[in-house]
PDB file of N, CA, C and O in Angstrom:
ATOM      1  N   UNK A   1       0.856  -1.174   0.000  1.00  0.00           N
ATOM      2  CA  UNK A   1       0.000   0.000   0.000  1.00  0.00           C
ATOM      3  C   UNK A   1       0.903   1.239   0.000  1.00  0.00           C
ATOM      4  O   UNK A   1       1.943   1.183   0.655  1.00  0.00           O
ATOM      5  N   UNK A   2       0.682   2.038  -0.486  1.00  0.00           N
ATOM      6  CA  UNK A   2       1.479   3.226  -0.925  1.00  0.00           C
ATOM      7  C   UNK A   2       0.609   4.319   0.643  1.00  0.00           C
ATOM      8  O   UNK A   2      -0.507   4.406   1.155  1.00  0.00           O
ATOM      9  N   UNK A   3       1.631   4.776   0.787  1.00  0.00           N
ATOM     10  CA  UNK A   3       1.566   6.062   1.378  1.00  0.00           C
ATOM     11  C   UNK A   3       0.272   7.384   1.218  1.00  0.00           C
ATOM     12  O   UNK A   3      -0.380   8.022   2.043  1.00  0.00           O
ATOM     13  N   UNK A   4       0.339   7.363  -0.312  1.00  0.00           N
ATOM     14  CA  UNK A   4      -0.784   8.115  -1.023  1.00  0.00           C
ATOM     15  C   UNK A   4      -2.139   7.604  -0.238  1.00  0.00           C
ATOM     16  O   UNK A   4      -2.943   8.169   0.503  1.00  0.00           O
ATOM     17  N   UNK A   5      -2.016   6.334  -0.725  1.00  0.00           N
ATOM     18  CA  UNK A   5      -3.528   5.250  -0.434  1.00  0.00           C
ATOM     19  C   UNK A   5      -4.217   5.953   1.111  1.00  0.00           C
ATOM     20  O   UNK A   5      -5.283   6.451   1.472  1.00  0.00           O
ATOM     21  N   UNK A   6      -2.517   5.547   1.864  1.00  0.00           N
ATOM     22  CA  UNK A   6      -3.426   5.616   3.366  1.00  0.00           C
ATOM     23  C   UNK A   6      -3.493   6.646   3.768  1.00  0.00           C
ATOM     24  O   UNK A   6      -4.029   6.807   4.864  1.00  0.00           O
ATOM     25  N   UNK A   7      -2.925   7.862   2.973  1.00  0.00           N
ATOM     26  CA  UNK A   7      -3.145   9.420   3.650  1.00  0.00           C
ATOM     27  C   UNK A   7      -4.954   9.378   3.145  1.00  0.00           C
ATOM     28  O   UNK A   7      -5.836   9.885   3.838  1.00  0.00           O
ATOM     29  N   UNK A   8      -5.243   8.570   1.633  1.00  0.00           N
ATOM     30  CA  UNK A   8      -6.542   8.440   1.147  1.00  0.00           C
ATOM     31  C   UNK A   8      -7.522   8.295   2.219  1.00  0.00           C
ATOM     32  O   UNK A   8      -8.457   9.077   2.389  1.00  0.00           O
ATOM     33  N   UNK A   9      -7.256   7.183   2.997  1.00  0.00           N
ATOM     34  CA  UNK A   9      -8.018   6.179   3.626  1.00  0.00           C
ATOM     35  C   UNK A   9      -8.642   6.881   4.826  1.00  0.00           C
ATOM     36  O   UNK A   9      -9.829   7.026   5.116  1.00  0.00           O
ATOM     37  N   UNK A  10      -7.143   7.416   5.667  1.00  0.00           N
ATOM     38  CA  UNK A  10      -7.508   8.234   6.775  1.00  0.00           C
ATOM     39  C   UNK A  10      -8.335   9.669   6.573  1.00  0.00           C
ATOM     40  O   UNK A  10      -9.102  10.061   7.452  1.00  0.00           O
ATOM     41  N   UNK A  11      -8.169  10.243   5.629  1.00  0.00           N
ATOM     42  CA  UNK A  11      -8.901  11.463   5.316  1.00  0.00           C
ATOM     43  C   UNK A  11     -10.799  11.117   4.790  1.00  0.00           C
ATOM     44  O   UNK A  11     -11.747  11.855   5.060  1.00  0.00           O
ATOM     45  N   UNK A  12     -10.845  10.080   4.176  1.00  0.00           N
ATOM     46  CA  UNK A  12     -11.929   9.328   4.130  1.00  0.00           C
ATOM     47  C   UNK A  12     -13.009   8.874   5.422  1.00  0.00           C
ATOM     48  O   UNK A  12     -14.199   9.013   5.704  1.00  0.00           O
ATOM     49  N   UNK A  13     -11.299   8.000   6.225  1.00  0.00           N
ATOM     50  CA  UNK A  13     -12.335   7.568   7.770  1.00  0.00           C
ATOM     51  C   UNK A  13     -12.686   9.021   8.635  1.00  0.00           C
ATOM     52  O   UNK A  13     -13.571   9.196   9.472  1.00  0.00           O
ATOM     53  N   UNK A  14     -11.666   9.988   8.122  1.00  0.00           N
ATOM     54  CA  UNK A  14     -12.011  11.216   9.207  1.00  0.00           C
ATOM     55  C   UNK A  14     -13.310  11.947   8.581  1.00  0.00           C
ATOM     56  O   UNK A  14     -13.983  12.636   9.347  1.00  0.00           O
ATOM     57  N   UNK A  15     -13.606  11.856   7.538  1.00  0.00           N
ATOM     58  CA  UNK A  15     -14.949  12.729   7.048  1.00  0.00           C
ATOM     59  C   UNK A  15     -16.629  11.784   7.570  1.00  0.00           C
ATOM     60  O   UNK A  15     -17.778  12.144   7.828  1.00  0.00           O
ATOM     61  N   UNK A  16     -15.829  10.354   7.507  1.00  0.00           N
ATOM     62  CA  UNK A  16     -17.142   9.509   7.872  1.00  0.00           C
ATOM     63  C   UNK A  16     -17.268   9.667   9.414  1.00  0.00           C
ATOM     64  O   UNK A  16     -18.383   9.310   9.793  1.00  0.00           O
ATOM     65  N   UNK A  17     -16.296  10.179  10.613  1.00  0.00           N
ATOM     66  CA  UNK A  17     -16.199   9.891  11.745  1.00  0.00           C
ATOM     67  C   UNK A  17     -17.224  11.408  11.983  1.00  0.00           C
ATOM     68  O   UNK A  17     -18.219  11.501  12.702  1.00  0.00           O
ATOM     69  N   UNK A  18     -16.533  12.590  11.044  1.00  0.00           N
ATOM     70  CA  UNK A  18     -17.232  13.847  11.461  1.00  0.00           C
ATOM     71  C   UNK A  18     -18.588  13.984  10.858  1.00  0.00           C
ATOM     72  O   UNK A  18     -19.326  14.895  11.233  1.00  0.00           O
ATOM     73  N   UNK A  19     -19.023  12.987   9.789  1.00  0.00           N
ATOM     74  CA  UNK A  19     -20.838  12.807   9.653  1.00  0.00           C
ATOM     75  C   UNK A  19     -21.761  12.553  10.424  1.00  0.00           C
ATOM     76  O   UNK A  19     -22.891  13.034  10.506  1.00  0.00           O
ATOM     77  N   UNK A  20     -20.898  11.235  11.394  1.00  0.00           N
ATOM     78  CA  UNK A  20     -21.921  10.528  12.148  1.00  0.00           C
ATOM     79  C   UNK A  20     -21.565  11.048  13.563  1.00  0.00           C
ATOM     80  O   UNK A  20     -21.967  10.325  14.474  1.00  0.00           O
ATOM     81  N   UNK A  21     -20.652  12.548  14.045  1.00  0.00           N
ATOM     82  CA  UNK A  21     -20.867  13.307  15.010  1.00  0.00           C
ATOM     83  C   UNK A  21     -21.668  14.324  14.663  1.00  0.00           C
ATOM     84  O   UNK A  21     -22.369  14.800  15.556  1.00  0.00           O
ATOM     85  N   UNK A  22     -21.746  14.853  13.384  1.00  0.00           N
ATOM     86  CA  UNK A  22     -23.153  15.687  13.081  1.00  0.00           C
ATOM     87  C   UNK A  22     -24.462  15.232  12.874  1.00  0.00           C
ATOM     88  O   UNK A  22     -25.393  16.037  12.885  1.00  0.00           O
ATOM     89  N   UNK A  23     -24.631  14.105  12.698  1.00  0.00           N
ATOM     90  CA  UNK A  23     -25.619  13.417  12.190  1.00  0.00           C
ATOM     91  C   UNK A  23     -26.040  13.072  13.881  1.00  0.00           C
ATOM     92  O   UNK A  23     -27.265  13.126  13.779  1.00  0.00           O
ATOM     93  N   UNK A  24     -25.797  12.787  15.203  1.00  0.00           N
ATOM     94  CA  UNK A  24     -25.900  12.932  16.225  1.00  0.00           C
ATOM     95  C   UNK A  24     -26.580  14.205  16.749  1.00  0.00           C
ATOM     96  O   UNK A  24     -27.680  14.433  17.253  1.00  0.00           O
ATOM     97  N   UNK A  25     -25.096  15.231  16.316  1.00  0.00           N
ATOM     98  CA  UNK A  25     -26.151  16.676  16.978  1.00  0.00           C
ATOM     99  C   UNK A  25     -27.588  17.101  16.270  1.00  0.00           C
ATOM    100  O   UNK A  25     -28.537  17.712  16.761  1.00  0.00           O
ATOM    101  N   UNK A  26     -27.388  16.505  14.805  1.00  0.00           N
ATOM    102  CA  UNK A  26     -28.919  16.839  14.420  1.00  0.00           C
ATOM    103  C   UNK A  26     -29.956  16.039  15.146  1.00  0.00           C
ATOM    104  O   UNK A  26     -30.992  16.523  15.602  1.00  0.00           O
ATOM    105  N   UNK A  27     -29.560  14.623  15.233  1.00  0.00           N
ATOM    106  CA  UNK A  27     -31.056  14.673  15.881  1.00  0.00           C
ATOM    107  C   UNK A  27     -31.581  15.204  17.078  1.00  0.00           C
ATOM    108  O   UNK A  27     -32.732  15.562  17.327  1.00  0.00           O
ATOM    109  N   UNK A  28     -30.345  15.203  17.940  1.00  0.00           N
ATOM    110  CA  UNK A  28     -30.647  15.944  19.464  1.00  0.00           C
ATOM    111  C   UNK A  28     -31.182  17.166  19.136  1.00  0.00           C
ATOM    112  O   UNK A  28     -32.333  17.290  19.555  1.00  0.00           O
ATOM    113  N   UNK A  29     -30.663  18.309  18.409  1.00  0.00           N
ATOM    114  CA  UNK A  29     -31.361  18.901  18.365  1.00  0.00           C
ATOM    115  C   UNK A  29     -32.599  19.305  17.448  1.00  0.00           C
ATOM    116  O   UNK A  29     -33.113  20.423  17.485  1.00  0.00           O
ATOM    117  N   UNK A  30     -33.014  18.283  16.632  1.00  0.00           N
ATOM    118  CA  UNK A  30     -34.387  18.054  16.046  1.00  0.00           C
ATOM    119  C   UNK A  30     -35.369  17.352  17.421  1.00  0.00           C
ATOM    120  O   UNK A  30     -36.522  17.181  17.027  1.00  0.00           O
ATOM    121  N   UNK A  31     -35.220  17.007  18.600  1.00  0.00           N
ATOM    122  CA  UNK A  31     -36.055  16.470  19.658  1.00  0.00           C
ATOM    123  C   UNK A  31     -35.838  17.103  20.349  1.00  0.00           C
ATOM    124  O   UNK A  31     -35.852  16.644  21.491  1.00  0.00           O
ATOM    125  N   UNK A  32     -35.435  18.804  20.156  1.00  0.00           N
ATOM    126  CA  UNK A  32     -35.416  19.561  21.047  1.00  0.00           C
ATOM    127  C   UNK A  32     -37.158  20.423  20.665  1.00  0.00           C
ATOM    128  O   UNK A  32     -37.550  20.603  19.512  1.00  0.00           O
ATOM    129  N   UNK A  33     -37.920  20.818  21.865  1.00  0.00           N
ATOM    130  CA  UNK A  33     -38.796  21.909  21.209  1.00  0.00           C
ATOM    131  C   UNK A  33     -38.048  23.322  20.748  1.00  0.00           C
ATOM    132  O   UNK A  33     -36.972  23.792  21.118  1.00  0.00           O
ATOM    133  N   UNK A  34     -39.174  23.889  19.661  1.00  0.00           N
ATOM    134  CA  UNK A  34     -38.279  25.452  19.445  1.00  0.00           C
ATOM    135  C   UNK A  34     -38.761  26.069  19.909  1.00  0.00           C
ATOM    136  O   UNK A  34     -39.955  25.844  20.104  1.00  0.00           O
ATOM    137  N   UNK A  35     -38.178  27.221  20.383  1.00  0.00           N
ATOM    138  CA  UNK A  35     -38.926  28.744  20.990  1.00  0.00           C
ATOM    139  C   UNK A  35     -38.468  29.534  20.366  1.00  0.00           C
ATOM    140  O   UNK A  35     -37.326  29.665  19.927  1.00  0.00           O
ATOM    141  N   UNK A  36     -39.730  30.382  20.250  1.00  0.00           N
ATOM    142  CA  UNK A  36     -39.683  31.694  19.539  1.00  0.00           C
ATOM    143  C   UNK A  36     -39.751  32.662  20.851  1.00  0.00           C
ATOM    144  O   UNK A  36     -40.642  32.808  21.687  1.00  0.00           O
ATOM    145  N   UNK A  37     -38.346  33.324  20.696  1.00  0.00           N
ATOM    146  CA  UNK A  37     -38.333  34.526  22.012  1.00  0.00           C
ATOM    147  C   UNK A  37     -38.266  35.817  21.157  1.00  0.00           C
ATOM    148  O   UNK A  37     -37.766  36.009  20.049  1.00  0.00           O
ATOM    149  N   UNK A  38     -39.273  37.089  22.467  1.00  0.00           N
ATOM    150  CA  UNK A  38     -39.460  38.291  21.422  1.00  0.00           C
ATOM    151  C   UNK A  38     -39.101  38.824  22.905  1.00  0.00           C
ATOM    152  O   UNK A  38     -39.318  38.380  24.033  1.00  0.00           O
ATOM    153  N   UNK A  39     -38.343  40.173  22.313  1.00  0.00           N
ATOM    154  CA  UNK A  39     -37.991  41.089  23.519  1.00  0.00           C
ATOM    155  C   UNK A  39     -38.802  42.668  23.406  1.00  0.00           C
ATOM    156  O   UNK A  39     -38.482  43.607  22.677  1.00  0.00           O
ATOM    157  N   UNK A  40     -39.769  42.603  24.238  1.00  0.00           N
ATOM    158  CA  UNK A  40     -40.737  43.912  24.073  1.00  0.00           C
ATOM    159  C   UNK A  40     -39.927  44.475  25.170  1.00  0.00           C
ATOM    160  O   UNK A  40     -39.466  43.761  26.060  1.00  0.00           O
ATOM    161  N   UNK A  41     -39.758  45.692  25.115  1.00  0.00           N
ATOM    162  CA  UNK A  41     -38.897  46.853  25.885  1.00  0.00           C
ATOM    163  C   UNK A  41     -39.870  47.342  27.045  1.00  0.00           C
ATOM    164  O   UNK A  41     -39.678  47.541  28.244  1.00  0.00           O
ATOM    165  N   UNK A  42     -41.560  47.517  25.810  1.00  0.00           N
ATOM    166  CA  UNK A  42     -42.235  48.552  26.656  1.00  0.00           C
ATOM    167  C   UNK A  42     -43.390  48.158  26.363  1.00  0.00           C
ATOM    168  O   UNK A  42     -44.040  48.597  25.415  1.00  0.00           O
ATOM    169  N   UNK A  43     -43.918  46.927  27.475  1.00  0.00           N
ATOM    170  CA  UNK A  43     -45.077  46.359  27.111  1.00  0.00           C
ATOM    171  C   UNK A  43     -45.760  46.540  28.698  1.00  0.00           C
ATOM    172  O   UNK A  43     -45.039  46.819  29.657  1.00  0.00           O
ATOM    173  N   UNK A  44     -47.114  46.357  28.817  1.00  0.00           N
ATOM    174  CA  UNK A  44     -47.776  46.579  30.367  1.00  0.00           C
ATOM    175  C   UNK A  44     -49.210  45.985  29.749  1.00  0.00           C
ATOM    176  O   UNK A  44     -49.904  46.311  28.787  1.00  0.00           O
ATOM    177  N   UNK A  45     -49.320  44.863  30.864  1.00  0.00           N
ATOM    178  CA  UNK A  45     -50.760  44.401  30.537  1.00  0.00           C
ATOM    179  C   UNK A  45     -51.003  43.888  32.035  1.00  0.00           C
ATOM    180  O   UNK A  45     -50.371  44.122  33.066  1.00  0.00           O
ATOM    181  N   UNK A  46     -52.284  43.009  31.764  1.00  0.00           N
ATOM    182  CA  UNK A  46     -52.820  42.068  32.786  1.00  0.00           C
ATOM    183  C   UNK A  46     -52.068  40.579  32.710  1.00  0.00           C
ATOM    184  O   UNK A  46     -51.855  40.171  31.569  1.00  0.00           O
ATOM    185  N   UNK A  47     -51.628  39.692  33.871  1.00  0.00           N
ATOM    186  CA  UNK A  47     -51.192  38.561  33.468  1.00  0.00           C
ATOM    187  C   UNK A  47     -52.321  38.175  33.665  1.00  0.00           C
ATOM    188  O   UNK A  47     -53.059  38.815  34.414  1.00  0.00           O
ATOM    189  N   UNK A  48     -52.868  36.673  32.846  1.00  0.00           N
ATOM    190  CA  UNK A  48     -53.993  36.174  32.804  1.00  0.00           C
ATOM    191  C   UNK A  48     -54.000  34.868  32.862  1.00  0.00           C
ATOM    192  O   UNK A  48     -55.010  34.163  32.835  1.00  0.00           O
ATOM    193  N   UNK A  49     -52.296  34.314  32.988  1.00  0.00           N
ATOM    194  CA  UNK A  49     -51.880  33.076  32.661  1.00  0.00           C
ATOM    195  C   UNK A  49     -50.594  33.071  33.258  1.00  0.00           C
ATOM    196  O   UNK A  49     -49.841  34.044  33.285  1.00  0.00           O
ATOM    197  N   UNK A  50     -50.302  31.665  33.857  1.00  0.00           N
ATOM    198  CA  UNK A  50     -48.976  31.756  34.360  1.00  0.00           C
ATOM    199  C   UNK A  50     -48.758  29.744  34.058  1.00  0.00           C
ATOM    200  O   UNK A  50     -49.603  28.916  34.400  1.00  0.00           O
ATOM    201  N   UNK A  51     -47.530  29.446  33.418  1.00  0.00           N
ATOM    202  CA  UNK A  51     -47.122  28.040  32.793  1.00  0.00           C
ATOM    203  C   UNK A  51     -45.675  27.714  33.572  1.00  0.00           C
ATOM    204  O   UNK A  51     -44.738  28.497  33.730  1.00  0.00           O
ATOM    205  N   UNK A  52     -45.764  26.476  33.960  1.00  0.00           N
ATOM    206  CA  UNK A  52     -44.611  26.030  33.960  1.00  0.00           C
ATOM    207  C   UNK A  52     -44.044  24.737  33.035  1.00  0.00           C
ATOM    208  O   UNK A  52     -44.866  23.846  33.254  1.00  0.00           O
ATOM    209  N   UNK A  53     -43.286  24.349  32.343  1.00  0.00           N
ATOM    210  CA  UNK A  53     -43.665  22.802  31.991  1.00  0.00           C
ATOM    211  C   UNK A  53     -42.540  21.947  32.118  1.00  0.00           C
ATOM    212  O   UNK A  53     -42.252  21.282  31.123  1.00  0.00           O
ATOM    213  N   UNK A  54     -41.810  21.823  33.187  1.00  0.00           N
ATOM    214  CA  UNK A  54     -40.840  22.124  33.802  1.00  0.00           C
ATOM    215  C   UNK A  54     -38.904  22.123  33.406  1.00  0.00           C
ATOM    216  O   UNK A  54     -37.949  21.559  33.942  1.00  0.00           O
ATOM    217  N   UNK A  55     -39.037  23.034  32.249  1.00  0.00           N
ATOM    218  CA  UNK A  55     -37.606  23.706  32.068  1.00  0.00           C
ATOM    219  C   UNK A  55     -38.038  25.012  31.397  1.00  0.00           C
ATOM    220  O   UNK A  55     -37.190  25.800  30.976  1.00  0.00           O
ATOM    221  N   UNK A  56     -39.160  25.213  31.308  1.00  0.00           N
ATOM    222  CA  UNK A  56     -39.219  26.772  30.804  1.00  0.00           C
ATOM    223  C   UNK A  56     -40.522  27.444  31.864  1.00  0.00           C
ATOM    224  O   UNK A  56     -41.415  26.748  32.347  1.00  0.00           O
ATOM    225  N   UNK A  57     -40.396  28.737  32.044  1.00  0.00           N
ATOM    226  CA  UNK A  57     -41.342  30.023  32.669  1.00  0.00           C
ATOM    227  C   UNK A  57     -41.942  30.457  31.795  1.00  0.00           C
ATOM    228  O   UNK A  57     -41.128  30.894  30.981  1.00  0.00           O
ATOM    229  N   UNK A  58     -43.535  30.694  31.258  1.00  0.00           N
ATOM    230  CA  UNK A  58     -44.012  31.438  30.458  1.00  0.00           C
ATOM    231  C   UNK A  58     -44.939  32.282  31.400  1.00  0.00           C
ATOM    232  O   UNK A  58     -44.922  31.931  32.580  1.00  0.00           O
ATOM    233  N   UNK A  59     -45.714  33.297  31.079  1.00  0.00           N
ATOM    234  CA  UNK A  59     -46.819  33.866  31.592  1.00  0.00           C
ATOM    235  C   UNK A  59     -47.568  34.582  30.148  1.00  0.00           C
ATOM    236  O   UNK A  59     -46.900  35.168  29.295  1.00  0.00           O
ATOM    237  N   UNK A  60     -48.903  34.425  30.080  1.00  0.00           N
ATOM    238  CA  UNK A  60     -49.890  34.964  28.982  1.00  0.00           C
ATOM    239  C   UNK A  60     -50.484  36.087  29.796  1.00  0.00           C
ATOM    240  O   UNK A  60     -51.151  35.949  30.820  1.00  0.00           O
ATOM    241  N   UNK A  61     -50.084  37.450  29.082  1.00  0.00           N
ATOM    242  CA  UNK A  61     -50.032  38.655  29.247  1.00  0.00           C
ATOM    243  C   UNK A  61     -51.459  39.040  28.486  1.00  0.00           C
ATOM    244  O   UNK A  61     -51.301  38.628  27.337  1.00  0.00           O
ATOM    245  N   UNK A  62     -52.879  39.684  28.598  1.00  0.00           N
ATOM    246  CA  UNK A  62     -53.831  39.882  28.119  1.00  0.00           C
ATOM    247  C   UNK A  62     -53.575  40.983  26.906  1.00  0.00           C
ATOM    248  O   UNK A  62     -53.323  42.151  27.202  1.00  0.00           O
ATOM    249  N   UNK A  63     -53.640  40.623  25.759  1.00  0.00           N
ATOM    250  CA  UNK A  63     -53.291  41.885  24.785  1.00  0.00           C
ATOM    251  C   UNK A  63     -52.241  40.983  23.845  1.00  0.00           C
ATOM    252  O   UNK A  63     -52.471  40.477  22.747  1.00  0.00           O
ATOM    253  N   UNK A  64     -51.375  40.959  24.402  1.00  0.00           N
ATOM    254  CA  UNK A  64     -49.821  40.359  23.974  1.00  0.00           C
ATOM    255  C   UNK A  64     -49.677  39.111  23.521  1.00  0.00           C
ATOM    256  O   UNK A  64     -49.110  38.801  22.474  1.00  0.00           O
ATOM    257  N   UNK A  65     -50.365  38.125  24.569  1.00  0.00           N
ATOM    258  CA  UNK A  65     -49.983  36.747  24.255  1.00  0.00           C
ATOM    259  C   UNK A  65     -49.405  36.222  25.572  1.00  0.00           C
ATOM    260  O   UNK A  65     -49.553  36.573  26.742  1.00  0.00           O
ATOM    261  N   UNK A  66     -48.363  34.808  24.694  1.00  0.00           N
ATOM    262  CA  UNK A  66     -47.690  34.546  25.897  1.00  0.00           C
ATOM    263  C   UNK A  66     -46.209  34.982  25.346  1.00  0.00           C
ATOM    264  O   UNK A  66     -45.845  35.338  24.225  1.00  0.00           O
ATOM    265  N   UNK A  67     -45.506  34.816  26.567  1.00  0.00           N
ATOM    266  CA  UNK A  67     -43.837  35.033  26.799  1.00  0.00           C
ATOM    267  C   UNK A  67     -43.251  34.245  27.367  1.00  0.00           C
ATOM    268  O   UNK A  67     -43.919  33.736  28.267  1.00  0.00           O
ATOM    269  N   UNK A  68     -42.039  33.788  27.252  1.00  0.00           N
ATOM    270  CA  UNK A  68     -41.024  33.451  28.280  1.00  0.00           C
ATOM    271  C   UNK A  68     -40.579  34.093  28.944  1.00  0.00           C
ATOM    272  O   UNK A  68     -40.475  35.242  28.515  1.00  0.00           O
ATOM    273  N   UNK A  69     -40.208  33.920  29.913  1.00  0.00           N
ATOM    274  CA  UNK A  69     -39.643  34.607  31.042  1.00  0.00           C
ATOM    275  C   UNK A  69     -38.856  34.248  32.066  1.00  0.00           C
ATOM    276  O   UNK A  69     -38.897  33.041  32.306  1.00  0.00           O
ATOM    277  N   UNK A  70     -38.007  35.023  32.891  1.00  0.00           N
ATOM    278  CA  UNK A  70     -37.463  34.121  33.758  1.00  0.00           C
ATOM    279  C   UNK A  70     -38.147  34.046  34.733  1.00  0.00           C
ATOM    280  O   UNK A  70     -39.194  34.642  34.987  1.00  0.00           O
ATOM    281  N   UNK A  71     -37.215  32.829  35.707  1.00  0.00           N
ATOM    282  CA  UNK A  71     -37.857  32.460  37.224  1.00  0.00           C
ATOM    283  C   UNK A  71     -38.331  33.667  38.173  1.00  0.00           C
ATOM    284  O   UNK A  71     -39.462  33.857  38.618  1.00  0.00           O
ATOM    285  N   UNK A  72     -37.049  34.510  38.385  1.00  0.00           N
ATOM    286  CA  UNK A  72     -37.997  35.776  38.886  1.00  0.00           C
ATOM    287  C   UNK A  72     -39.015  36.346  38.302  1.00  0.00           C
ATOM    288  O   UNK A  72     -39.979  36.414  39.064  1.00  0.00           O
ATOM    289  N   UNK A  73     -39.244  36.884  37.031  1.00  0.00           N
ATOM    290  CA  UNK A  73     -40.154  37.257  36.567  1.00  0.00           C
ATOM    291  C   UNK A  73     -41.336  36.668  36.589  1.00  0.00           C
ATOM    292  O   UNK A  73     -42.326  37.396  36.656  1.00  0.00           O
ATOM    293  N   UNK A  74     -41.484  35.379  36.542  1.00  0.00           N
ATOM    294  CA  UNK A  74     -42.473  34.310  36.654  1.00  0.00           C
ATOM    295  C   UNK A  74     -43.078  34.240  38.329  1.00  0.00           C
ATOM    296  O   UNK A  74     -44.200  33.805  38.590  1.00  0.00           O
ATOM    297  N   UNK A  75     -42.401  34.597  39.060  1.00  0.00           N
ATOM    298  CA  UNK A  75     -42.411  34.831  40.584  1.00  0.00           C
ATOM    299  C   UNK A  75     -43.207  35.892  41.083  1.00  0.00           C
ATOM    300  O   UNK A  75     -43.986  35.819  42.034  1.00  0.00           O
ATOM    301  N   UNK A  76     -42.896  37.156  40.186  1.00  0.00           N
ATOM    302  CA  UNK A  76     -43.007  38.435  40.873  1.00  0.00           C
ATOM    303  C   UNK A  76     -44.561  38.368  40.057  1.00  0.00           C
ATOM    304  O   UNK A  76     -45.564  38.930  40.497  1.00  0.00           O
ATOM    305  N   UNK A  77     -44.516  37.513  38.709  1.00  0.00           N
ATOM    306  CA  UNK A  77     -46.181  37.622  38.453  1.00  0.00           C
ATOM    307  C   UNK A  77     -47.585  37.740  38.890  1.00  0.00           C
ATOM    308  O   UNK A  77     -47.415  37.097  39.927  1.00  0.00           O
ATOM    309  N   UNK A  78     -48.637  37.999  38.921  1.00  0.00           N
ATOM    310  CA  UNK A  78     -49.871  37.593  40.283  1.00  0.00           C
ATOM    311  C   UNK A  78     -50.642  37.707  38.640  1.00  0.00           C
ATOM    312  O   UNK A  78     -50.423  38.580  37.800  1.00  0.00           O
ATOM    313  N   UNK A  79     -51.412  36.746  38.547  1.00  0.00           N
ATOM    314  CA  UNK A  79     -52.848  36.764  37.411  1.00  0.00           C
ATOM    315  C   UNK A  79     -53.399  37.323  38.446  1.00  0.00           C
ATOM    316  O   UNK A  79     -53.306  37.228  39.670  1.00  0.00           O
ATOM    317  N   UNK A  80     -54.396  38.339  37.177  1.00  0.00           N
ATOM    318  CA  UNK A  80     -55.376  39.426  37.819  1.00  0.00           C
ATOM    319  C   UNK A  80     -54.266  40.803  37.953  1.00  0.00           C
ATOM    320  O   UNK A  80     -54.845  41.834  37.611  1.00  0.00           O
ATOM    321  N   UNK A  81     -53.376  40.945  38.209  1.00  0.00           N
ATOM    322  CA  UNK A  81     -52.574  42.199  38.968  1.00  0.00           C
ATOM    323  C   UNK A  81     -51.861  42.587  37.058  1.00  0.00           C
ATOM    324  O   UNK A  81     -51.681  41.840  36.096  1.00  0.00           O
ATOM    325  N   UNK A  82     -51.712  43.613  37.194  1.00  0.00           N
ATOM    326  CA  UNK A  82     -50.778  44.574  36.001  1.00  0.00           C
ATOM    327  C   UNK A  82     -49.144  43.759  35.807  1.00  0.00           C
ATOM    328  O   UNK A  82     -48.773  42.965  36.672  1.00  0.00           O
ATOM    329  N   UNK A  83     -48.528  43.978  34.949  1.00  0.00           N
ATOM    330  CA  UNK A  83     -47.299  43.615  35.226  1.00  0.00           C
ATOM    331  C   UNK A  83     -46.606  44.399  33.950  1.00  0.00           C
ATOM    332  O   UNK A  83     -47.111  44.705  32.870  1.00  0.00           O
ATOM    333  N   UNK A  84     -45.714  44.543  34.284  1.00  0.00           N
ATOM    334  CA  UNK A  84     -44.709  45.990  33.299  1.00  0.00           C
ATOM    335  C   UNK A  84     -43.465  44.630  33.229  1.00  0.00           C
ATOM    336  O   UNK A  84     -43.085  43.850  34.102  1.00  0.00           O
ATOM    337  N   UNK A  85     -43.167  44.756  32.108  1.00  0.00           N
ATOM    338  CA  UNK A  85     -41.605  44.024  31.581  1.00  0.00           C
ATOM    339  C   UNK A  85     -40.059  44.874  31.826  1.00  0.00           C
ATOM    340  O   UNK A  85     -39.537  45.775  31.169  1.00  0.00           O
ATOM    341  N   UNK A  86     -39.748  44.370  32.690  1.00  0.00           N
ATOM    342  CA  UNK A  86     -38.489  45.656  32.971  1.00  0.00           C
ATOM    343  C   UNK A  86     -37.055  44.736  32.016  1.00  0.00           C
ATOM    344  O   UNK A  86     -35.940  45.251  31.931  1.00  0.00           O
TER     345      UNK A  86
END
């Protein structure tokens, strides 16, 4: 076997080794859910809704929709009460 061959061979096994480490991260992250995050600066409504499902915080803001949010924010929430996005 010539030299040529196996520089061939190894550059070959290294492209098949780095497919089936991408071909991995795709599916993990195809069985990930997606989120769509929006950053309103200057929004003020009623919360009307408060979600946990347990790795994400949402709250449904009357007017707006829902949001993600963080743990504090999700905390300091009260449905029924106003809430301003700081």
């Amino acid at each position: 076997m010539k030299k040529r061959d196996t520089t061939v061979y190894f550059f070959l096994f290294l492209i098949l080794c780095l497919i089936a480490v991408q071909d991995g991260k795709i599916k993990r992250l195809e069985a990930r859910r997606p989120a769509t995050i929006y950053y309103v600066d200057n929004m003020a409504g009623v919360v009307t809704g408060k979600e946990f499902d347990g790795e994400r915080y949402s709250i449904t803001v009357s007017g707006y929709g829902k949001f993600l949010v963080n743990k504090e924010q999700y905390d300091r929430a009260i449905i029924g009460k106003g809430w301003k996005h700081e």
